[in-house]
Each structure stands twice: as C-alpha cells, then as structure tokens.
N, C-alpha and C positions, 0 to 999 in steps of 0.2 A: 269185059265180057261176063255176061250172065252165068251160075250155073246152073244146072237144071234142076228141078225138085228132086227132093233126094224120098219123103216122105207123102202118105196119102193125105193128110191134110194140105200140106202144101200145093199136093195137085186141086182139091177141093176149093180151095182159099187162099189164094195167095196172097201174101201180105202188101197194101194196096201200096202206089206211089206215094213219096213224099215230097210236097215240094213246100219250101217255106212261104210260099206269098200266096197260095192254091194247095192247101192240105186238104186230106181225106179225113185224118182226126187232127185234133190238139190237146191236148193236159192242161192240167191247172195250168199252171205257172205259163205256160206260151198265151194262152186265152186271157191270162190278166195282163202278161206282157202288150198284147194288142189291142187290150180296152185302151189302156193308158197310151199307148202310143199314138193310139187314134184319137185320142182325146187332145194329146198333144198336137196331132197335126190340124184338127177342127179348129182350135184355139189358132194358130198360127194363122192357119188359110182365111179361118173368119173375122181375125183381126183386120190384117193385109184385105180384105174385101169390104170391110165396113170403115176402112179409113183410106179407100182408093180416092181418084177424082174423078172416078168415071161419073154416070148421069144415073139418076137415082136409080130409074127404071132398069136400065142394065145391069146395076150393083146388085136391085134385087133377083133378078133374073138368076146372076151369075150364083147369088148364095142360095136360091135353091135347087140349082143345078149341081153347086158344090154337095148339099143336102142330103140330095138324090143318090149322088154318085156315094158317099160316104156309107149310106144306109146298105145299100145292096153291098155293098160290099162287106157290111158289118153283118148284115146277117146270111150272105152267103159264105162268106171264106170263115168269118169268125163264131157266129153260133150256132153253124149246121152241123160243121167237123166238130165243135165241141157236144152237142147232141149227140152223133154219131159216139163219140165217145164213151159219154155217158151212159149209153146203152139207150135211147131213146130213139124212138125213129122219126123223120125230117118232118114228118107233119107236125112234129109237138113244136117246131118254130111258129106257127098258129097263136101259140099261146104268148109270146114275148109280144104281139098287137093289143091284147088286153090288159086294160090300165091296172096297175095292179099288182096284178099277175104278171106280168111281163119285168117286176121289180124280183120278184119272189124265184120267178125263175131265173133270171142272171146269177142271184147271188148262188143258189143249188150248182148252177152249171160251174162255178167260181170254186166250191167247198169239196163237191161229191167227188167221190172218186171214179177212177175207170171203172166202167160197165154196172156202175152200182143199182142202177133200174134192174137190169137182167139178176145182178144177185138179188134184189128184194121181193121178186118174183120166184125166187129159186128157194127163197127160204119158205113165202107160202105155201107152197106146192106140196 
C-alpha cells in the first residue's frame, strides 16, 4: 500500500512510475546496458533470420519487420526516458534521424549526466 505525500512537491510532482522494460527515465549505465543488449539480441535474431530456410521473400519481410520492431522500441523505451533524463524534451529524439547528428547525440546521452541540459541553461541565465 501506497503512502500518501507527505510534502508539497510531492503533491506537485510525483515521482513517475518505474518499470524496467517501459521506464519514464534511465541513467547512464541502464541506457548503455540496453544499447548492447540490443545489439546483442539484433545479432542473434538476425543471424537465425539470415540463415533460416524459409523463401527469400519472406526472410526479407521477416528482417524488416524484425527492424521495425527493434527501432520503435530503441527509440521509444530507450532514447526518450533517456532524453527525459537528460533534461531535454522528447522532440530532441528528432535529432538521432539526422546522419551525423544522430552519432553525436548517442554518445552525449551515453556521458552527460542527470538533467545536465537544464544545469547548462541554469548557469547561462
């Protein structure tokens, strides 16, 4: 059983759910733990798919279906809660579609720490 906010932030902002396959944020280390995990399961899935016997057409089908599924999920579960962490807000996943850029920002989201956009804002000000 819950208890109730004890504090006026608390009432303001509560601290969001956490679930480990559907987070609100993530930290370094959980976001690198999930690159590579996923990299790891891409590897496995797209080996077992590129050395099936099914008929080419379907094989390709299946790997960009697998593709598909991989990506929304890489950048919904994996680089929004980290954004959100970051302190940036969800439209800057925008930016990981341009070539490039989309290197540059991985690695930031990979190093920076919690809410380091809102501190670099807070020191201009």
């Amino acid at each position: 059983m819950e208890k109730p906010p004890t504090s006026v932030p608390e009432l303001i902002s509560p601290k969001p759910s956490t679930s480990f396959l559907l987070p609100k944020t993530i930290g370094r280390l959980s976001y690198f733990g999930r690159i590579v995990a996923l990299l790891v399961i891409h590897l496995v899935i797209g080996y077992l798919l590129q050395h099936s016997p099914l008929a080419p057409r379907i094989r390709l089908i299946l790997i960009m279906a697998w593709v598909a599924v991989l990506l929304i999920y890489f950048y919904a579960f994996v680089i929004v809660p980290r954004l959100r962490d970051f302190g940036l807000p969800v439209l800057a996943v925008l930016l990981c579609f341009v070539p490039f850029l989309n290197v540059l920002v991985l690695i930031a989201l990979l190093f920076g720490p919690q809410n380091y956009w809102q501190i670099l804002r807070n020191r201009r000000a």
